[in-house]
NUNULUM-731357 format. One line per field, with one value per residue (C-alpha): x, y, z. Coordinates in nm, 3 decimals. Example, Ala and Ser with C-alpha at 12.3 -4.5 7.8 and 13.67 -1.06 7.14 Angstrom:
% residues 2
xx 1.230	1.367
yy -0.450	-0.106
zz 0.780	0.714
END
This chain:
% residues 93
xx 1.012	1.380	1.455	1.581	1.867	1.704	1.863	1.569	1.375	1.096	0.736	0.426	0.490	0.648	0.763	1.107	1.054	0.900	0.565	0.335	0.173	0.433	0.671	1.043	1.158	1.539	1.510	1.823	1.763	1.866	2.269	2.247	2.030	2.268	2.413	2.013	2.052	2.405	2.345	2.020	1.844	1.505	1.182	0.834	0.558	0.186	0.160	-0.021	0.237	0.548	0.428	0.063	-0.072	-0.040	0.030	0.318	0.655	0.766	0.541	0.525	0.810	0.742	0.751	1.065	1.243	1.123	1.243	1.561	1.595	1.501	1.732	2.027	2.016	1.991	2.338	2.476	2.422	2.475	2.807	2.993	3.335	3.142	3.037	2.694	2.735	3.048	2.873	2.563	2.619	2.393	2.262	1.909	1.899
yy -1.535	-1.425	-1.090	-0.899	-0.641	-0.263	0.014	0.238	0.495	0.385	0.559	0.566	0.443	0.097	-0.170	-0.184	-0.568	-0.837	-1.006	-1.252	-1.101	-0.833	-0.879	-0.769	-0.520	-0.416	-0.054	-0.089	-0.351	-0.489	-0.549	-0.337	-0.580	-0.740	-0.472	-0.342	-0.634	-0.650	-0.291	-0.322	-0.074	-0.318	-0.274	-0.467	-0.392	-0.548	-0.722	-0.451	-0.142	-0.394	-0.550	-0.639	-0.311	0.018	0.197	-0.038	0.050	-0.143	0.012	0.370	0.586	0.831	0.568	0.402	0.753	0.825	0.488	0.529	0.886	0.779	0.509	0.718	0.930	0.649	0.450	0.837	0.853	0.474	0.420	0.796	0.691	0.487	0.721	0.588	0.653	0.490	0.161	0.212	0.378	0.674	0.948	1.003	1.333
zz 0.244	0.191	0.238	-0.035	-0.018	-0.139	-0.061	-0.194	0.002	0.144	-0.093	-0.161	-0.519	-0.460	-0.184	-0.014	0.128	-0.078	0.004	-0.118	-0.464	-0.549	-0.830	-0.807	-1.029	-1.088	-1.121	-1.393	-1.620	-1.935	-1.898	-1.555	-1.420	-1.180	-1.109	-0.990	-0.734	-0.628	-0.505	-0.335	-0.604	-0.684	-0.530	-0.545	-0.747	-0.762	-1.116	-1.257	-1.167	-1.292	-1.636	-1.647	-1.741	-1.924	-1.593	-1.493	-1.514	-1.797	-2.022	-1.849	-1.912	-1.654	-1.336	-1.546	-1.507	-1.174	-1.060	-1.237	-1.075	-0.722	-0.795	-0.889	-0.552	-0.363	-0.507	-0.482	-0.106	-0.006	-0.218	-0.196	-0.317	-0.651	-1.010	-1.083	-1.420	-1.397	-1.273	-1.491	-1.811	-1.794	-1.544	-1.506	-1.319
END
């Protein structure tokens, strides 16, 4: 399997690397969604934590923001001369 770029911190809540089962999710999606990959901010979810049940982060606001957040501070301290809100559109913290 191809190794994906992430730049997120490594947790408890999601994946860093891909592997067989997990889904990829771009933390910023929508029209940000290629931005999400270009800068290394997805990470890998098991089907139900991405979109196959209440809990997953399409459908649970709380791990979308946290994402987002965890997200955010990650860009912040891998690209210091770029405005994430700039690039994005919105800050989350």
């Amino acid at each position: 399997m191809q190794k994906e770029y992430c730049i997120m911190p490594t947790s408890t809540m999601y994946e860093t690397e891909r592997r067989e089962g997990l889904h990829r999710h771009e933390v910023f999606f929508g029209y940000n969604r290629q931005k999400s990959i270009k800068y290394g901010l997805v990470v890998f979810l098991p089907p139900e934590l991405h979109n196959m049940s209440d809990m997953g982060v399409h459908f649970n606001h709380e791990f979308d923001l946290a994402l987002k957040q965890i997200g955010q501070q990650a860009f912040t301290e891998h690209y210091p001369d770029m405005d994430f809100q700039k690039t994005f559109g919105k800050n989350y913290l």
